[in-house]
C-alpha positions, 0 to 999 in steps of 0.5 A, a space after each residue: 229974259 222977255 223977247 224985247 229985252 233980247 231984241 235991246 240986247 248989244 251985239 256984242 254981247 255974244 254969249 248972251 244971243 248964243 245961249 238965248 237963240 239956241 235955247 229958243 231953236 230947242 225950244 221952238 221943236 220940242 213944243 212942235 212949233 207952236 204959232 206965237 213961238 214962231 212969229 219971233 224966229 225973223 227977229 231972233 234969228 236977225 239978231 243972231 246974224 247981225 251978232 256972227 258977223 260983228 264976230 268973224 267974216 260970213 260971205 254974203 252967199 252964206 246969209 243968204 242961204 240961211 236967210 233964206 232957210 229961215 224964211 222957207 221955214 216959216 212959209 213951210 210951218 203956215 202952209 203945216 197950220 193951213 193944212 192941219 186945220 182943214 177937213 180930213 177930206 181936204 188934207 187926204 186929197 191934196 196934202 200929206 201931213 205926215 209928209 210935211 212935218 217930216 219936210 220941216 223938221 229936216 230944214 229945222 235940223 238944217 237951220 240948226 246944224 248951220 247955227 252951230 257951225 257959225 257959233 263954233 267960227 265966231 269963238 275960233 274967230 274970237 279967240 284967235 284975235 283975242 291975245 293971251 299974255 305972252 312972256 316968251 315961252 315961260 307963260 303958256 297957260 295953253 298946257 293947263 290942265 282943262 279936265 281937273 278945272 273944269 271938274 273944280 267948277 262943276 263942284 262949285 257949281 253944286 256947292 252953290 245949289 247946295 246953299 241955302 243963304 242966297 235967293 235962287 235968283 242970285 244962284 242963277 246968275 252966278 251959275 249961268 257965269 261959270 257955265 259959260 266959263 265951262 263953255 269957254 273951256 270946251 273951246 279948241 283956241 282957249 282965251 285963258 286971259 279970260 278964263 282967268 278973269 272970269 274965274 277970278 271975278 266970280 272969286 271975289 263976287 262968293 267972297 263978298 256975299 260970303 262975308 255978309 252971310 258969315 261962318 263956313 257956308 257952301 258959298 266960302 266952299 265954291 269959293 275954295 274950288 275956284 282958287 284951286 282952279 286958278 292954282 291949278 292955272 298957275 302950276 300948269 301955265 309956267 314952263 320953264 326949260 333952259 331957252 324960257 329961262 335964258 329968254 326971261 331972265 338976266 340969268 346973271 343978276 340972279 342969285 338963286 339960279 339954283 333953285 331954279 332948277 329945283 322949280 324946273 323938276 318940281 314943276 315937272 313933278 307936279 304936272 305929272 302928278 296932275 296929268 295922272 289924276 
């Protein structure tokens, strides 16, 4: 993605400018703050900013200190390039610039670390007011098993390198999509509706291109692993005890109530059986 593109970039697409900005802040250090690099940082930052607070609430005081942090580092990284490019005799003198480099990997750090704080309170933010589905207490994809799902995308992740029927581009695409689910996954407050949905999409995108390319490829395979995901979701997520079913059902008009005590135990089976994998 050019740094134009990123700039036409709506702001609600959060993922997108949090993945970019921070891949651009690691970027910018480890090539030890290159010239052309660091002219972009007002107009990515802005953007960043502009984004968080379209997320959560971030006091005025709090804007400005990283503002203002941003700019010092900009005037601190000129005054670095001055004094670099002046004679030996001139820096010995006047300036330190072992010091100065020293004074401005430390409000980078600064810069960095208060980025991360503010991506972390926008996804508490968002998942707190986006709403899963709710059925009582018998739906509670909270008590999902993150460990094994996590583990089965990570698989189809490799399953997908491993093809060899799509272009790397598509790859790519497909990849950066379950990494950020995999993001999403690390998230205290989970929004599973969404976790579900993009599992289930990426579902049907391996099945079509699947389809094309005909026989039993690593993209079918993927494709197994995030079903068996969205199992795992499905066995984890319903709790059913007495009040869930007393709250959910018509107990009355159901025929069959016992087997839903045999549901109740092996449902209780299973989910032991996967906390012990």
């Amino acid at each position: 993605m050019t740094f134009n593109e990123f700039l036409n970039i709506e702001s609600d697409n959060s993922d997108i400018i949090f993945d970019y900005y921070l891949s651009y802040l690691l970027e910018l250090s480890t090539k030890d703050f290159p010239y052309e690099e660091q002219l972009k940082l007002k107009g990515i930052s802005g953007k960043y900013i502009n984004c968080i607070e379209k997320i959560t609430y971030i006091s005025k005081e709090k804007r400005e200190n990283y503002k203002s942090l941003i700019d010092e580092f900009i005037v601190e990284i000129r005054n670095y390039r001055r004094i670099k490019n002046s004679s030996k005799f001139i820096t010995a003198l006047f300036f330190s610039r072992k010091n100065k480099i020293f004074h401005i990997q430390e409000i980078f750090e600064e810069i960095y670390s208060q980025t991360l704080e503010y991506i972390n309170e926008a996804s508490r933010s968002t998942e707190y007011s986006t709403d899963n589905l709710k059925i009582n207490d018998f739906y509670k994809p909270e008590n999902s098993n993150k460990k094994l799902i996590k583990k089965l995308i990570q698989e189809a992740i490799e399953l997908i390198v491993d093809d060899q029927t799509i272009t790397e581009k598509t790859k790519k695409q497909i990849i950066d999509y379950l990494n950020r689910v995999l993001k999403r996954l690390d998230f205290e407050h989970t929004n599973w509706s969404k976790i579900i949905g993009n599992i289930t999409e990426i579902i049907l995108v391996l099945g079509a291109l699947g389809s094309f390319v005909g026989g039993i490829t690593p993209l079918l395979q993927a494709k197994e692993k995030l079903q068996e995901s969205t199992v795992i979701i499905q066995k984890t997520s319903i709790n059913l005890n007495y009040n869930s079913i007393n709250e959910t059902f018509n107990i009355q008009n159901i025929e069959q109530i016992g087997e839903l005590n045999t549901t109740i135990l092996q449902l209780k089976q299973t989910n032991n059986k996967i906390e012990d994998e």
